[in-house]
MARBA-3410 file (N, C-alpha, C, O; in Angstrom, 1 decimal):
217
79.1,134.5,111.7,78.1,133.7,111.2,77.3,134.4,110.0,77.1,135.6,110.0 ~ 77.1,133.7,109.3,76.8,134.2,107.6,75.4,133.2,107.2,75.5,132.0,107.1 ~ 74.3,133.7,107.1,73.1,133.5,105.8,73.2,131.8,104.7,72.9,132.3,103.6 ~ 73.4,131.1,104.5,74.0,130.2,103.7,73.1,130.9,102.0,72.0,131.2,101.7 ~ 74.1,130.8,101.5,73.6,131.6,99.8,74.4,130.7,98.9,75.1,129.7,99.2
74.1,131.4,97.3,74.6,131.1,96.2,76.2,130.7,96.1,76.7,129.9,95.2 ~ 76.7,131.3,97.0,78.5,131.4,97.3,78.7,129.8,97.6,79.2,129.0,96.9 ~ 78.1,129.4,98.8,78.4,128.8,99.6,77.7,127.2,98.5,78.1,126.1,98.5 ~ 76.5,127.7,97.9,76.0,126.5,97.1,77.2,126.3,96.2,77.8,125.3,96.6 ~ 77.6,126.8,95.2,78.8,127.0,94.0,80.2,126.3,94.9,81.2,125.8,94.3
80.0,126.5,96.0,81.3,125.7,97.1,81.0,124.1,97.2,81.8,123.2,97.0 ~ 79.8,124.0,97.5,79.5,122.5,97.5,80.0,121.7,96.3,80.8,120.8,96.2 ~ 79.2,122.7,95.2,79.0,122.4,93.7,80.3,121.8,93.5,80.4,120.7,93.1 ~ 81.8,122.8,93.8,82.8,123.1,93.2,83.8,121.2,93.6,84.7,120.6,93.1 ~ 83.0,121.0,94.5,83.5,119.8,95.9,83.3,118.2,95.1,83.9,117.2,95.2
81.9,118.5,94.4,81.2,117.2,93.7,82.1,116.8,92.4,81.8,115.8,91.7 ~ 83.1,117.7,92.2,84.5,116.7,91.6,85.5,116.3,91.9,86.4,115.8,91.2 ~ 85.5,116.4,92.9,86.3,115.2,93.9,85.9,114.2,94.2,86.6,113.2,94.4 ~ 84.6,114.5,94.3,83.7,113.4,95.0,83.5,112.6,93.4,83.3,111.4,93.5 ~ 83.6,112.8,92.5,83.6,112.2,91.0,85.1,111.5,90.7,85.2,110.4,90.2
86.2,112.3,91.2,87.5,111.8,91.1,87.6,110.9,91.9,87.8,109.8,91.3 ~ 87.6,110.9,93.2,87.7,109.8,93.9,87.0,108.8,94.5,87.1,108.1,95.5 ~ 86.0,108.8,93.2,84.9,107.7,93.5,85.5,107.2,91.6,85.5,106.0,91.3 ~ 85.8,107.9,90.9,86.6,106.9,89.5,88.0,105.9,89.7,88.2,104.8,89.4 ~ 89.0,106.9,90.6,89.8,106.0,91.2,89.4,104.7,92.2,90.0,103.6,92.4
88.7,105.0,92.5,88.0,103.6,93.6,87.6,102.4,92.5,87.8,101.2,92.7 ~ 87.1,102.8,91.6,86.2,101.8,91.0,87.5,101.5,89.6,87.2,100.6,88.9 ~ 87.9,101.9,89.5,88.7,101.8,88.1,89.5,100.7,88.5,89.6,99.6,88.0 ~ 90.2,101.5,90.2,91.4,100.8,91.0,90.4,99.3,91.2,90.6,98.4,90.5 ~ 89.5,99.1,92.0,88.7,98.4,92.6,88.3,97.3,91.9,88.1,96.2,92.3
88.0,98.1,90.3,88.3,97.0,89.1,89.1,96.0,88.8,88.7,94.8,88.8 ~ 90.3,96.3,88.4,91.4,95.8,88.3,91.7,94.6,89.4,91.7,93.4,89.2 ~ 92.1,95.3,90.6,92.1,94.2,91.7,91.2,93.5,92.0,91.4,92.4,92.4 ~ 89.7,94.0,91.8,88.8,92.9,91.7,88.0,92.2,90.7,86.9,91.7,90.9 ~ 88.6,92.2,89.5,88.7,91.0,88.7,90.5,89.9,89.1,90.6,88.7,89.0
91.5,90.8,89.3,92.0,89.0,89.8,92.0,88.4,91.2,92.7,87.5,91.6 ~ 90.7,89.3,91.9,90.6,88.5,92.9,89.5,87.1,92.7,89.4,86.0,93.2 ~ 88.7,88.0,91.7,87.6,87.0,91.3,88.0,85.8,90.2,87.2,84.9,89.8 ~ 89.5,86.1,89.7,89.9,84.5,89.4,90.5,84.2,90.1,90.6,83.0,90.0 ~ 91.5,84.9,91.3,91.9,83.9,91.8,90.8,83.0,92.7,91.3,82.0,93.2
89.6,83.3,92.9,89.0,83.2,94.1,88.1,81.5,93.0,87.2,80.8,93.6 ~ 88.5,81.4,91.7,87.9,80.7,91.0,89.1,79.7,90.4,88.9,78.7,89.8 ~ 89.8,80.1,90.5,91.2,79.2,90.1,91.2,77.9,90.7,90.7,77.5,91.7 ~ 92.2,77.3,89.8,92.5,75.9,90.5,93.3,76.1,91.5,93.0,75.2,92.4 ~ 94.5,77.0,91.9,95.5,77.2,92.6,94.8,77.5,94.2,94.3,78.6,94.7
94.9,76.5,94.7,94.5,76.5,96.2,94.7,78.0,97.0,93.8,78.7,97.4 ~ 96.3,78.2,96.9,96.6,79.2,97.7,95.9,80.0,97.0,95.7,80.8,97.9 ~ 95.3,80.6,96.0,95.3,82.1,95.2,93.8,81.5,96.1,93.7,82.1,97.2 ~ 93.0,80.7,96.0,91.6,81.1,96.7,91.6,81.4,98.0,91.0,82.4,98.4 ~ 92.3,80.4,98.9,92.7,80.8,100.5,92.7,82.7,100.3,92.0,83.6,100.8
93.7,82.7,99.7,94.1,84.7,99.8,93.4,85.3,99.6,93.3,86.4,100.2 ~ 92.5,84.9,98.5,91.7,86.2,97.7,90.2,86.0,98.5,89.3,86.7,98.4 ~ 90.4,84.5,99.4,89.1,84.4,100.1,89.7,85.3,101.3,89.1,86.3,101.5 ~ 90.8,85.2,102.1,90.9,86.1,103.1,91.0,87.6,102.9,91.0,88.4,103.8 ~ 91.1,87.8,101.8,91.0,89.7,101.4,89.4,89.9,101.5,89.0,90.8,102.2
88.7,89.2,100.7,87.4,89.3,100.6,86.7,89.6,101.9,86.0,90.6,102.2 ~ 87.0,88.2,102.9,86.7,88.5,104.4,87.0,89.6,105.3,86.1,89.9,106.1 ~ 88.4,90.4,105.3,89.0,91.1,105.7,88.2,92.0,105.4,87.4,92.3,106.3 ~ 88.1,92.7,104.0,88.1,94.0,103.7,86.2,94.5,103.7,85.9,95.6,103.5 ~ 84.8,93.0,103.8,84.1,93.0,103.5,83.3,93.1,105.1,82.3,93.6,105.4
84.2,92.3,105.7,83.8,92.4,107.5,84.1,93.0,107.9,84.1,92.7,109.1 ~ 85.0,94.4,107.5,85.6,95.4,108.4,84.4,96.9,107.9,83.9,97.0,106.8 ~ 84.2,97.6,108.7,83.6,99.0,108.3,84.7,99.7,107.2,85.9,99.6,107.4 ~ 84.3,100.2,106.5,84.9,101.1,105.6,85.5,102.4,106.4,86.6,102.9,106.0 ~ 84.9,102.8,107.3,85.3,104.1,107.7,86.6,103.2,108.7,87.7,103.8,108.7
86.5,102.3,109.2,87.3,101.7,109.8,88.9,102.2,109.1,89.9,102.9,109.4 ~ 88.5,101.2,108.1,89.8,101.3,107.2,90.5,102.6,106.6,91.7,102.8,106.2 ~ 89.4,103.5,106.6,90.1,104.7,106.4,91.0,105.1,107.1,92.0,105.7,106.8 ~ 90.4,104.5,108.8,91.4,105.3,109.8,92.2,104.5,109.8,93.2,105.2,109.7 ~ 92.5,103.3,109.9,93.8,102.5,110.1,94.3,102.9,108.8,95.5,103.0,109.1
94.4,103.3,107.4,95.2,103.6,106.3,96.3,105.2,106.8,97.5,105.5,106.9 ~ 95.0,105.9,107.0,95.6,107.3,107.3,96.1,107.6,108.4,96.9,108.5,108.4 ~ 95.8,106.9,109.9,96.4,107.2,111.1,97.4,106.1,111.1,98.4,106.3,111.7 ~ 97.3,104.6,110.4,98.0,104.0,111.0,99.8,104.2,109.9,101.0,103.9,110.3 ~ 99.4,104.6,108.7,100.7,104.7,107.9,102.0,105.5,108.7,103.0,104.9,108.8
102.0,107.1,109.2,102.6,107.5,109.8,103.5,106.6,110.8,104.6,106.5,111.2 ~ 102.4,106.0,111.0,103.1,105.1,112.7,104.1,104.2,112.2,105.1,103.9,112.8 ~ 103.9,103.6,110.7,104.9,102.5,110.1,106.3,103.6,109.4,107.4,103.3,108.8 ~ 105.6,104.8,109.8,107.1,105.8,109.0,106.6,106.5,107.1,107.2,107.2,106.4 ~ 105.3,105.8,107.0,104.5,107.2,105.6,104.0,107.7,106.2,103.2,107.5,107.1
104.4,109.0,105.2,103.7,110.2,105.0,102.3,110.4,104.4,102.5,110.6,103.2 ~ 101.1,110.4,104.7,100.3,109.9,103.7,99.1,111.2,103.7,98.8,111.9,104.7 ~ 98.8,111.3,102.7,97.8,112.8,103.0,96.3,112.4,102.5,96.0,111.5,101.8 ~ 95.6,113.1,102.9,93.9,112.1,102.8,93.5,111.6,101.6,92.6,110.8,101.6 ~ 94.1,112.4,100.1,93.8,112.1,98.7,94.0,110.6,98.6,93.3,109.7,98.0
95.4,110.5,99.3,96.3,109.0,99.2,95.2,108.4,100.0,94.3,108.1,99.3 ~ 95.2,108.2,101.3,94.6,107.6,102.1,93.3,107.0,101.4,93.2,105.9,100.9 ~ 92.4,107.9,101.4,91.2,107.8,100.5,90.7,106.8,99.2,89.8,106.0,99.1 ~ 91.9,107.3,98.4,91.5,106.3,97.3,92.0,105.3,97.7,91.5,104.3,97.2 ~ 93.3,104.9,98.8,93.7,103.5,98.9,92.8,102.7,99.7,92.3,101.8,99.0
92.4,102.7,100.6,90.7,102.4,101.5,89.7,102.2,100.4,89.4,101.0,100.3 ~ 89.2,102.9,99.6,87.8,102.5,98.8,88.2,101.9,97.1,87.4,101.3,96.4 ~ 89.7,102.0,96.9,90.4,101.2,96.1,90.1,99.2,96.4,89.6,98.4,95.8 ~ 90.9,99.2,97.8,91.3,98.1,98.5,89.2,97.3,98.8,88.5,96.3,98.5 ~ 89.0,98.5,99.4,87.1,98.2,99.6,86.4,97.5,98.4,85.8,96.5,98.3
86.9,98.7,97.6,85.6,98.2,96.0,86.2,96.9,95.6,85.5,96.0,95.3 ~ 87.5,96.7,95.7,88.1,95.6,95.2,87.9,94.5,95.9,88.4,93.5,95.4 ~ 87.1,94.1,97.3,86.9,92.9,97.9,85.2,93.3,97.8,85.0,93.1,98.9 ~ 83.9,93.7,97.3,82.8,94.2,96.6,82.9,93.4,95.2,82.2,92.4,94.8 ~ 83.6,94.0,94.6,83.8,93.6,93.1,84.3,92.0,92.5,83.9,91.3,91.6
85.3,92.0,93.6,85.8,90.8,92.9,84.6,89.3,93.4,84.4,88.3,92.8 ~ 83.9,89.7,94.9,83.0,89.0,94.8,81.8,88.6,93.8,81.4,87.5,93.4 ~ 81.4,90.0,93.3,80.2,90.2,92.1,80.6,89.4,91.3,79.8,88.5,90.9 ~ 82.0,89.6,90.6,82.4,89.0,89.3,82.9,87.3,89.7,83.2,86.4,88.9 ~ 82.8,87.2,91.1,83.4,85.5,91.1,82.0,84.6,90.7,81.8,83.5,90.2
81.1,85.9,91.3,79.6,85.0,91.5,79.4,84.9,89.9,79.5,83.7,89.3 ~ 79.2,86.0,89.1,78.8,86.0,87.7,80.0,84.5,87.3,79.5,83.4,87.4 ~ 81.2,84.6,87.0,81.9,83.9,86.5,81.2,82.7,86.9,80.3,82.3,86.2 ~ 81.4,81.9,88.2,80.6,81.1,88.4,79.1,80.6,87.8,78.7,79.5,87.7 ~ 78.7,81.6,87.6,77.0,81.8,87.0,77.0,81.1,85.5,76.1,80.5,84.9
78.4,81.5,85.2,78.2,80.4,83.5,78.2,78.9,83.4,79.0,78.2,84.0 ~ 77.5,78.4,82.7,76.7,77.3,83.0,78.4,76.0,82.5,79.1,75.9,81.5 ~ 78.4,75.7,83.2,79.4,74.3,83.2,80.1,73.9,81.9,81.2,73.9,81.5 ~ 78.8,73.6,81.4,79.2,72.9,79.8,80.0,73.8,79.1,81.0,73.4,78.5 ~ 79.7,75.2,79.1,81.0,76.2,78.5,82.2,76.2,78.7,83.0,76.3,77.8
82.5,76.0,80.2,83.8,75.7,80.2,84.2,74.0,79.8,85.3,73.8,79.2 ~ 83.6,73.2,80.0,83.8,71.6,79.3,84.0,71.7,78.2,84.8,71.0,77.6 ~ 83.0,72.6,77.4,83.4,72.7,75.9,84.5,73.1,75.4,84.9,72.6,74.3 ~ 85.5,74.5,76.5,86.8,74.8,76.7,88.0,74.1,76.6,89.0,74.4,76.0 ~ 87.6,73.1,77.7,88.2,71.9,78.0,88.2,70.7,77.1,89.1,69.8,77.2
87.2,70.8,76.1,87.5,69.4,75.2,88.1,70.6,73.8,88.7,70.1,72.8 ~ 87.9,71.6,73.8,88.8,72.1,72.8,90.6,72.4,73.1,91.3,73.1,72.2 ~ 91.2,72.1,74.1,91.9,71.8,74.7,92.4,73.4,75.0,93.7,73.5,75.2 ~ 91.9,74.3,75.1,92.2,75.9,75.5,92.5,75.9,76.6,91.7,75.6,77.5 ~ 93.9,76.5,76.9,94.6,76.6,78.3,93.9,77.8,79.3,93.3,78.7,78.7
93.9,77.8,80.4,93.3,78.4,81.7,92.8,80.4,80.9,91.7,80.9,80.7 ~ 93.7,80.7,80.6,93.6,82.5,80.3,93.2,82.4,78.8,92.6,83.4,78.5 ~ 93.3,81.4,77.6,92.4,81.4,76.5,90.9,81.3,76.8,90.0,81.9,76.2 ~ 90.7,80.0,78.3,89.5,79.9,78.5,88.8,80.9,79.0,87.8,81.2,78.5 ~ 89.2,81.5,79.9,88.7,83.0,80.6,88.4,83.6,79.9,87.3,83.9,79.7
89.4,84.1,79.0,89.4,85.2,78.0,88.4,85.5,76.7,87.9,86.5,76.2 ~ 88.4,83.9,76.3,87.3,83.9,75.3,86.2,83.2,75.1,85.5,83.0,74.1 ~ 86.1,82.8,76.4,85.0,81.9,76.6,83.7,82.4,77.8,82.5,82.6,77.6 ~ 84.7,82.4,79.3,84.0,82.5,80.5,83.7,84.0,80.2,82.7,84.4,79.6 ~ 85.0,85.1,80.9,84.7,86.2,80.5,83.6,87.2,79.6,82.8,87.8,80.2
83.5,87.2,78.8,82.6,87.4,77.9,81.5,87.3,78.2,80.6,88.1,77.7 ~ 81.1,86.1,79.0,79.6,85.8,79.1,79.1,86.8,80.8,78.1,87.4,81.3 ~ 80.3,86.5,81.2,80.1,86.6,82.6,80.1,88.3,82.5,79.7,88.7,83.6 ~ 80.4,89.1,81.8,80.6,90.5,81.3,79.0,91.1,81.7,78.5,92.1,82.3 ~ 78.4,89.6,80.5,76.9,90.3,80.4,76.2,90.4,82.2,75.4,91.2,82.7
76.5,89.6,82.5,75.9,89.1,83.7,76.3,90.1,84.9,75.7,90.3,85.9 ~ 77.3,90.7,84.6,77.9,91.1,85.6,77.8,92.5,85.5,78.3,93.1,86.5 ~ 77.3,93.1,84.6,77.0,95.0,84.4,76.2,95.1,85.0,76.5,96.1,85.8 ~ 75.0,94.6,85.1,73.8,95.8,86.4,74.3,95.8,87.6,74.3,96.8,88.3 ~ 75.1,94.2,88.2,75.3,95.0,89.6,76.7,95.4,90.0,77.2,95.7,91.1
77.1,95.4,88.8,78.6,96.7,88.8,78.0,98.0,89.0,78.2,98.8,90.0 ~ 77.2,98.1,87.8,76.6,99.4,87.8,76.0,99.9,89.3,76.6,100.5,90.2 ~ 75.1,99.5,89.4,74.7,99.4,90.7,75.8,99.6,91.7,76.0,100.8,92.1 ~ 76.6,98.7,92.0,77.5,99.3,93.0,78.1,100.9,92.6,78.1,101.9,93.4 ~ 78.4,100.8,91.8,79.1,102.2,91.3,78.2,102.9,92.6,78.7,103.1,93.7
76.7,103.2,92.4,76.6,104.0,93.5,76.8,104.2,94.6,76.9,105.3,95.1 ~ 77.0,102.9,95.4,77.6,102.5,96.8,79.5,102.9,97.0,80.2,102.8,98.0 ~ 79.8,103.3,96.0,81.3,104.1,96.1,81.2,105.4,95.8,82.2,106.1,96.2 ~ 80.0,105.8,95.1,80.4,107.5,95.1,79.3,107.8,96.5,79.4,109.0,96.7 ~ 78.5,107.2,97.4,78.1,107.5,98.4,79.3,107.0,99.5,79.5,107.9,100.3
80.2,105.8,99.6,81.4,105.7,100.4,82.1,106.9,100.5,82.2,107.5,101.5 ~ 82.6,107.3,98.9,83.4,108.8,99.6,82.7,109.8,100.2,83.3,110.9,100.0 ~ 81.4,110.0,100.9,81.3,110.8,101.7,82.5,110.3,103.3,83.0,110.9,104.2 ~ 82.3,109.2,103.0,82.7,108.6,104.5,84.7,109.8,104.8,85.1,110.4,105.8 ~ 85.4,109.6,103.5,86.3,110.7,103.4,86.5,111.5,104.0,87.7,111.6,104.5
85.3,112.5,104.3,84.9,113.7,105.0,85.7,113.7,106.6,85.8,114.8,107.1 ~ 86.2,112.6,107.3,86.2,112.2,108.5,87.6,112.3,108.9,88.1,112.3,110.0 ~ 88.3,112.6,107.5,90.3,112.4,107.5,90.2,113.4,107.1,91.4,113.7,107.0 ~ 89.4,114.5,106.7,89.6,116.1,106.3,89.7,115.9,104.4,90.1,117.0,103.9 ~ 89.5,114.9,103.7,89.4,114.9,102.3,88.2,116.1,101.9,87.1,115.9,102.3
88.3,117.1,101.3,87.3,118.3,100.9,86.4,117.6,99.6,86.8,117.8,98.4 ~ 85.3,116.7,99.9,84.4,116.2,98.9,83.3,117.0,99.8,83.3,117.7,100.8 ~ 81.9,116.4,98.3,80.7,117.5,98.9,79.9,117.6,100.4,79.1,118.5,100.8 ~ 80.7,116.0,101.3,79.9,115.8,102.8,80.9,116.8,103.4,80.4,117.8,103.9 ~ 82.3,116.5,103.3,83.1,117.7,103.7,82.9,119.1,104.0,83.0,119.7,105.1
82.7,119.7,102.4,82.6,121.1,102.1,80.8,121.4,102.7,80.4,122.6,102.8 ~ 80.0,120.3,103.0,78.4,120.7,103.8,79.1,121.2,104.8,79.0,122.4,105.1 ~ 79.7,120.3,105.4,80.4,120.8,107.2,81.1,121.9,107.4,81.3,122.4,108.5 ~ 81.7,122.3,106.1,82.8,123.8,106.1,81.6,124.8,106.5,81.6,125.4,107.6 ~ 80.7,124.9,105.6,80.0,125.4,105.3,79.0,125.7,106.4,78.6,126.8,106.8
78.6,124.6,106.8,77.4,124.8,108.1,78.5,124.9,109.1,78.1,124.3,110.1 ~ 79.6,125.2,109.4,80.3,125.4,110.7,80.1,127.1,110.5,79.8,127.8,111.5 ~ 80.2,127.6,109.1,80.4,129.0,109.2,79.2,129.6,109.6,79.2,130.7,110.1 ~ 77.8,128.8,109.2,76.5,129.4,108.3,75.5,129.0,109.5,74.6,129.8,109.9 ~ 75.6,127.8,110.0,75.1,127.5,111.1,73.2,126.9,111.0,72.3,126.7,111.8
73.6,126.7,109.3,72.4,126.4,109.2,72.5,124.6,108.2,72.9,124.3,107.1 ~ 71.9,123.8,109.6,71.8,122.8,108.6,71.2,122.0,108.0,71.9,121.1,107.5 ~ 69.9,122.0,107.9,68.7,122.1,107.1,68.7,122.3,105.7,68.4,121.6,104.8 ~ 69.2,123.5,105.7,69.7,123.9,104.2,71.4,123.1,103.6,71.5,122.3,102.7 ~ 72.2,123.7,104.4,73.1,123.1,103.8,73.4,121.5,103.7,74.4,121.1,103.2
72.6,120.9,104.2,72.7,118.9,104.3,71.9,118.6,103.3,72.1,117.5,102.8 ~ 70.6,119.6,102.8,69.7,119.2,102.2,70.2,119.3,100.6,70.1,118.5,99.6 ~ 70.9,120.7,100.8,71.9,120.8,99.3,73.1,119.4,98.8,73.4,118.9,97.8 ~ 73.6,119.2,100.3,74.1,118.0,99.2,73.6,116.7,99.7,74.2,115.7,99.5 ~ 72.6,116.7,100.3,71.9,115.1,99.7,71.6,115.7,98.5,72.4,115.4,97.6
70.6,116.4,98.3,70.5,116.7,96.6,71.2,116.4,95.5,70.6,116.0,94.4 ~ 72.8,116.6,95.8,73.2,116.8,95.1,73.9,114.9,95.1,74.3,114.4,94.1 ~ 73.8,114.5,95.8,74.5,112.9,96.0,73.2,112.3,94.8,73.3,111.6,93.8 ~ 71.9,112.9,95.4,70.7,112.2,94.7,71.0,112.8,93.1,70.6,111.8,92.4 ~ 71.3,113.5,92.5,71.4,114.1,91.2,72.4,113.1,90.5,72.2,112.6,89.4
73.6,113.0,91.2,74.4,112.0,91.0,74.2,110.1,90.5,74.5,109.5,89.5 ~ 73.7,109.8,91.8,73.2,108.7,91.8,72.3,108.2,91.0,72.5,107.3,90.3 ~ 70.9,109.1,91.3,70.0,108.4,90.9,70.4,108.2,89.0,70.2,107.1,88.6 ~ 70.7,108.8,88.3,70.5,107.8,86.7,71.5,106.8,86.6,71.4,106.0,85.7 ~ 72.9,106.6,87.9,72.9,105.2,87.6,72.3,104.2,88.6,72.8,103.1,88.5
71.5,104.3,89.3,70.2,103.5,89.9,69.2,103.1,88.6,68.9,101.9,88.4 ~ 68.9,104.0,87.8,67.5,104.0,86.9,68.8,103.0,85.9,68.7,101.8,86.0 ~ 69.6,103.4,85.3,70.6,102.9,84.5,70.4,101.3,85.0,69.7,100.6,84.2 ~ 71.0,100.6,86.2,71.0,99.6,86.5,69.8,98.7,86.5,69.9,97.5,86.4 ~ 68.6,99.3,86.8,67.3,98.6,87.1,67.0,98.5,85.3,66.8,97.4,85.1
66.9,99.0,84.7,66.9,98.9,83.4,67.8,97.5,82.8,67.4,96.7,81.9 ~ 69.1,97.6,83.4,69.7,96.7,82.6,69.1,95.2,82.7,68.8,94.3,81.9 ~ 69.2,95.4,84.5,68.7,94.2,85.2,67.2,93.6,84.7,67.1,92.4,84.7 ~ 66.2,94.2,84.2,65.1,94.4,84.1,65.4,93.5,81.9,64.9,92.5,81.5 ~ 65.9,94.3,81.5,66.3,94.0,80.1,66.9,92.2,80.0,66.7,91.2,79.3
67.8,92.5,81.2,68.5,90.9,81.2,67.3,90.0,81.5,67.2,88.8,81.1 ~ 66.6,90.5,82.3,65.4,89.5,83.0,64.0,88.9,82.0,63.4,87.9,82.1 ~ 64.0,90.2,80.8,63.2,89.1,79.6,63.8,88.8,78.7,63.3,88.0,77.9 ~ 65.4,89.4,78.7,66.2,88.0,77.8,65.8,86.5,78.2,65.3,85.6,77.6 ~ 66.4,86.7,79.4,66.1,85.4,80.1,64.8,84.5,79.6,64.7,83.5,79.0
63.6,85.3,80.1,62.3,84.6,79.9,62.1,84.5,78.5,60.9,84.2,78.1 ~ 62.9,84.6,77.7,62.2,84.4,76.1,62.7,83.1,76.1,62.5,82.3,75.2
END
């Protein structure tokens, strides 16, 4: 048993780019899939909303930590090999993307009718109309509480820590297993989650707050 020091801070430190890497793949990945869940979930095509409404339900009523464990314990059992990097980003990939694609169904939704009618009498087929019409608007509407979530994914990957992924909740526990002190070392990386987070919290309340006297003018 060892003093917790400078060594062991610079360990945590070294950890909070994983925790940056695997909180960009979540959200990049999370992106992607959840913008076409949020048209399909807005489309005319019956089945695309049934599906993208049952991903939504699935992945939004289950715990996250849940899903870690059925990704990572349950793959082997189907015959992959999967190691917690994999595991990891595929869980908070699959997560942000039933989060996200909600946010952005609601915004898309949020644009006022007559835009798309206006679409519709310029005779602009389904992905002209998205593309240059709905999208765009729904973009504005839809950045503070993207932003915003962003923070709710780089606090998810602590959840990681539980499949042995070495992010900064992880490398606390390396660390207080050796040091035995946890006061100090828990306190260093909440700190360090809060250092992280907080300017995009201030980031989002700003936006939200800017959009809010657009609005009122």
């Amino acid at each position: 048993m060892r003093t917790f020091g400078f060594p062991d801070f610079l360990f945590i430190l070294e950890a909070a780019k994983w925790t940056l890497a695997l909180s960009a793949i979540a959200f990049i990945g999370g992106a992607i899939l959840g913008l076409l869940i949020a048209l399909a979930r807005t489309s005319d095509n019956r089945l695309a909303r049934v599906l993208s409404t049952g991903f939504i339900q699935v992945f939004q009523g289950t715990p996250l930590l849940l899903q870690l464990f059925l990704i990572f314990f349950g793959a082997p059992v189907v015959g992959f090999d999967i190691n917690p990097w994999i595991a990891a980003g595929i869980a908070l990939v699959l997560n942000s993307a039933a989060f996200l694609g909600e946010i952005w169904r609601g915004c898309i939704e949020a644009i006022p009718r007559g835009q798309t009618e206006a679409a519709h009498a310029l005779n602009l087929g389904y992905a002209s109309r998205m593309r240059d019409v709905v999208l765009p608007q729904a973009f504005k509407i839809a950045l503070p509480p993207t932003v915003g979530y962003v923070v709710q994914i780089i606090k998810g990957t602590s959840l990681a820590a539980i499949i042995g992924f070495t992010e900064i909740t992880r490398a606390g526990q390396i660390i207080n297993n050796a040091t035995f002190q946890p006061l100090q070392v828990f306190t260093t990386v909440a700190a360090l989650y809060f250092v992280i987070c907080w300017p995009l919290s201030l980031v989002a309340g700003h936006m939200e707050r800017k959009r809010a006297r657009a609005l009122a003018r």
